[in-house]
N, C-alpha and C positions, 0 to 999 in steps of 0.2 A: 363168192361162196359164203360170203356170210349171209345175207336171206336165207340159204338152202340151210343154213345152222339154225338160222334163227325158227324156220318152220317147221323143224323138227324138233326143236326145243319142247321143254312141259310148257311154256310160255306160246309156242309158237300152237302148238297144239289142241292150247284152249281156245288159242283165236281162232283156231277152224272151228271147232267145237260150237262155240257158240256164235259164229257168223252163219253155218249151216243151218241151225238149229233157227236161227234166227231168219232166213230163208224158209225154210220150213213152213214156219206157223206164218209167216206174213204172208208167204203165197197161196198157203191152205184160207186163209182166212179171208182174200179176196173174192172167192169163189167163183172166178172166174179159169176158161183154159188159160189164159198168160201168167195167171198166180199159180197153176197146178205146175207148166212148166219150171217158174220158179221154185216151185216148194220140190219140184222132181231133182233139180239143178241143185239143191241145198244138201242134197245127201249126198252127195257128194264130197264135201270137206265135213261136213259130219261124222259120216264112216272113215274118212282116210284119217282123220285126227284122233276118232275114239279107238280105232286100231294100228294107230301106229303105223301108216303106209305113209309113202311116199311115189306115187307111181307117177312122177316124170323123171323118179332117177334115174333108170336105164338111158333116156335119152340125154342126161348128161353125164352118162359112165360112171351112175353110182347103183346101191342096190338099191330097193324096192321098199326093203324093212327097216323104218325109221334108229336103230339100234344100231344096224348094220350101217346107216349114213352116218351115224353119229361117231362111231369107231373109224369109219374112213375116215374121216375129216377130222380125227384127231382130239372130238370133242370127250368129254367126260359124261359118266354113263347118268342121265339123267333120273332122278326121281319118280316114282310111278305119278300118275294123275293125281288121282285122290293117293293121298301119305293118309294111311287111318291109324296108324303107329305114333305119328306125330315126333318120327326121327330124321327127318328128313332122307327117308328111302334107303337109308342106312342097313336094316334091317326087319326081316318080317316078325322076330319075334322079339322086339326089344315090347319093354312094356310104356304104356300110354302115358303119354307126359300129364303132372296136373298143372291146374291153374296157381296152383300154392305153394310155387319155390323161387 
């Protein structure tokens, strides 16, 4: 179970994020049909990581909503993606950390 943590993590999240993305433009860019299928293949973990899915959890009896695996498994409620508050997800309305303390 720790993979299935780790994939739902903000860490595990960006790895899809940018493995898909990164499938993406390399299969677009071959221009070829085996690179469209790739770049088709890439949205994939693209969308499941930029929206928080998780869809082989049902077939290991968890939910589907990265938030929801994460509360099964006991984990703590991870930080959004982008932190633009710069509190570590702590808060939406804390104010912007500076660079000068």
């Amino acid at each position: 179970m720790f993979m299935v943590g780790f994939i739902n993590s903000r860490n595990g999240r960006w790895i899809r994020i940018l493995a898909g993305t990164g499938m993406v433009l390399g299969g677009l860019g071959t221009g070829t049909p085996r690179g469209a299928l790739v770049a088709l293949t890439g949205l994939l973990p693209l969308l499941t990581g930029a929206l928080d899915l998780f869809l082989v959890g049902p077939l290991m009896g968890l939910p589907v909503k990265g938030a929801d695996v994460r509360r099964a498994l006991g984990q703590p409620e991870d930080a959004p993606l982008l932190d633009l508050a710069h509190d570590g997800g702590r808060s939406p309305y804390a104010p912007p950390s500076t660079l000068l303390h």
